[in-house]
C-alpha positions as CSV (number, residue, x, y, z in Angstrom):
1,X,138.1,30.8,112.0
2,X,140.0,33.5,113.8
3,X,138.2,35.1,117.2
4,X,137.6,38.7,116.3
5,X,139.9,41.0,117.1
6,X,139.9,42.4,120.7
7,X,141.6,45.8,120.2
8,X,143.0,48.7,123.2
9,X,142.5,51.8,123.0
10,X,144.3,54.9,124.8
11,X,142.5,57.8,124.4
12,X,144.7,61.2,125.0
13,X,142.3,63.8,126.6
14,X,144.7,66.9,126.3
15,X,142.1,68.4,123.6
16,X,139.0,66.1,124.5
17,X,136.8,67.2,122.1
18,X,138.9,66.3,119.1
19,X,139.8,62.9,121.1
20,X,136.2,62.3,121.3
21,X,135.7,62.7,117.7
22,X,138.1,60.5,117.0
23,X,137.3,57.7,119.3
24,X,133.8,58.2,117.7
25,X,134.9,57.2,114.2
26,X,137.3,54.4,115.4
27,X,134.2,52.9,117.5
28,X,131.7,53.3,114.3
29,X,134.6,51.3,111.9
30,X,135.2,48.7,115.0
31,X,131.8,47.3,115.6
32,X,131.4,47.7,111.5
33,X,134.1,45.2,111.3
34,X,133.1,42.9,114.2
35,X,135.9,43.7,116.8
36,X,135.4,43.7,120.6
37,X,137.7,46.8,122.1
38,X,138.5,48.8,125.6
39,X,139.2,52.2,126.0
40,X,141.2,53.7,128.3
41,X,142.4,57.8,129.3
42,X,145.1,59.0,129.7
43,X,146.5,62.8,129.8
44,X,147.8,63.8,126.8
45,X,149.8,61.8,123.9
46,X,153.0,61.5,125.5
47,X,151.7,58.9,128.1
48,X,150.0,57.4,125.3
49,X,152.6,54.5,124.7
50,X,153.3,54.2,128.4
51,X,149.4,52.6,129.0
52,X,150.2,50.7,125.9
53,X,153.4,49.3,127.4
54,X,151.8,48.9,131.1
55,X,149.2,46.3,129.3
56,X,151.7,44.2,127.2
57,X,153.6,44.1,130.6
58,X,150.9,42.7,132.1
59,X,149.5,40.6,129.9
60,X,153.7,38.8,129.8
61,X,152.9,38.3,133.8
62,X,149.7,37.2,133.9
63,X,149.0,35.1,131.1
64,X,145.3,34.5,132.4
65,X,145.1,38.3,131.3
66,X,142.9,38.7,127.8
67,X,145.1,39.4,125.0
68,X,145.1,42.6,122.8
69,X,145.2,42.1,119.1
70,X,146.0,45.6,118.2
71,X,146.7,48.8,120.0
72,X,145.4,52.3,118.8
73,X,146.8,55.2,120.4
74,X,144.2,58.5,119.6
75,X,145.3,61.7,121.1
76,X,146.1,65.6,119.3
77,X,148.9,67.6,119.4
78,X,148.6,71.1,118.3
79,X,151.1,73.5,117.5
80,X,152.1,76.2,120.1
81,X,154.2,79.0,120.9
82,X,157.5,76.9,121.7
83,X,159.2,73.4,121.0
84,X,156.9,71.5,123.1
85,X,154.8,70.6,120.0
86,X,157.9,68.9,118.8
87,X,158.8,67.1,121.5
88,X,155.7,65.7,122.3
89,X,155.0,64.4,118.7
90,X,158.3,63.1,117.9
91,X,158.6,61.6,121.1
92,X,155.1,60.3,121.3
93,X,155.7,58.3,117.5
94,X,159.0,57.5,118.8
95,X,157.3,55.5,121.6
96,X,154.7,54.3,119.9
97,X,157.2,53.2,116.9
98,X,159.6,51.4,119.4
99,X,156.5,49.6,120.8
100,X,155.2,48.0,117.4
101,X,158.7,46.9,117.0
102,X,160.1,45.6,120.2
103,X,157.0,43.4,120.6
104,X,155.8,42.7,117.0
105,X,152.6,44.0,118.1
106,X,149.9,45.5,115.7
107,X,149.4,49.0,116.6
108,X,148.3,52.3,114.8
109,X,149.5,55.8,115.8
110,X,146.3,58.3,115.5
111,X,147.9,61.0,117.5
112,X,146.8,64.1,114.6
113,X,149.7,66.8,114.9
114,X,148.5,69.5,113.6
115,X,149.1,73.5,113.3
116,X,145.7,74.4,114.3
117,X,142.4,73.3,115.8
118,X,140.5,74.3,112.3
119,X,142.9,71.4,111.2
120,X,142.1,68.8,114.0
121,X,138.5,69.4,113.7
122,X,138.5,68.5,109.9
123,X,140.7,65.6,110.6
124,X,138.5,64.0,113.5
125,X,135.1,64.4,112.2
126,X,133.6,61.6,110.5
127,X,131.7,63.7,109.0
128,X,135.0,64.8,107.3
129,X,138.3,63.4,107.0
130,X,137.1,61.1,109.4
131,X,141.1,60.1,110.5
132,X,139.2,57.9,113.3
133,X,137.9,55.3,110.9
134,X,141.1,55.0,109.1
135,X,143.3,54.6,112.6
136,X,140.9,51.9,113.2
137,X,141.1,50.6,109.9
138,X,145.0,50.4,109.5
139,X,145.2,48.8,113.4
140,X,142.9,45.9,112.4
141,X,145.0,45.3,108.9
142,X,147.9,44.3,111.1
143,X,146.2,42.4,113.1
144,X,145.3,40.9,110.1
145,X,148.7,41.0,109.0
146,X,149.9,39.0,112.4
147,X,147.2,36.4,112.1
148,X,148.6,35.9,108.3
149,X,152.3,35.5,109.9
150,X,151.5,33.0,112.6
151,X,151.6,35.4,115.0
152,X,148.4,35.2,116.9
């Protein structure tokens, strides 16, 4: 039998208290479905694939390193005033897209972008949309999906 999944998180703390949320419902679904997981800050979504790059780095040089099974990037991105809301969320799923692709590594994207904090709260609270649960949820399926390919 397969080791349970051992999962990194990087946490965007721009808006905290919606990361927070989040974080909360990817923890609940986690331990619900047996995986071991670390968390790590960082600033704000755009350095989100950077902390996820910085560990597959080192994992490739130090192969004593423990191994993540899947990535999950949580972070928000609200809408402003200017084109910074674009920038950061295209560039941040660029990132993150180029990541899961280049390395074949099992990773989910739960950066919300949303047009207002009304919006972020519903989406972060498990005790609504609960978005959390299903990041954590769609990064364990690949893993799943890895393990099925051999790629462990």
């Amino acid at each position: 039998m397969a080791h349970p999944p051992h999962i990194m998180i990087v946490e965007a703390r721009f808006y905290a208290h919606i990361s927070d949320a989040l974080l909360e419902g990817v923890v609940t679904e986690l331990k619900r479905q047996g995986a071991t997981f670390d968390c790590y800050e960082v600033s704000g979504a755009f350095e989100i694939p950077a902390a996820i790059r910085f560990a597959i780095e080192a994992r490739r040089a130090n192969s004593s390193k423990r191994r993540y099974d899947g990535y999950i990037g949580l972070g928000c991105v609200i809408r402003g005033e200017t084109t910074h809301y674009e920038t950061i969320c295209a560039e941040s799923a660029r990132g993150l897209m180029d990541l899961s692709l280049q390395y074949g590594v099992a990773l989910a994207n739960g950066i919300l972008t949303v047009e207002n904090e009304a919006q972020a709260i519903a989406r972060a609270s498990m005790t609504d949309k609960n978005k959390g649960r299903e990041f954590a949820q769609a990064c364990l399926t690949m893993v799943d999906h890895r393990r099925k390919f051999g790629l462990e």
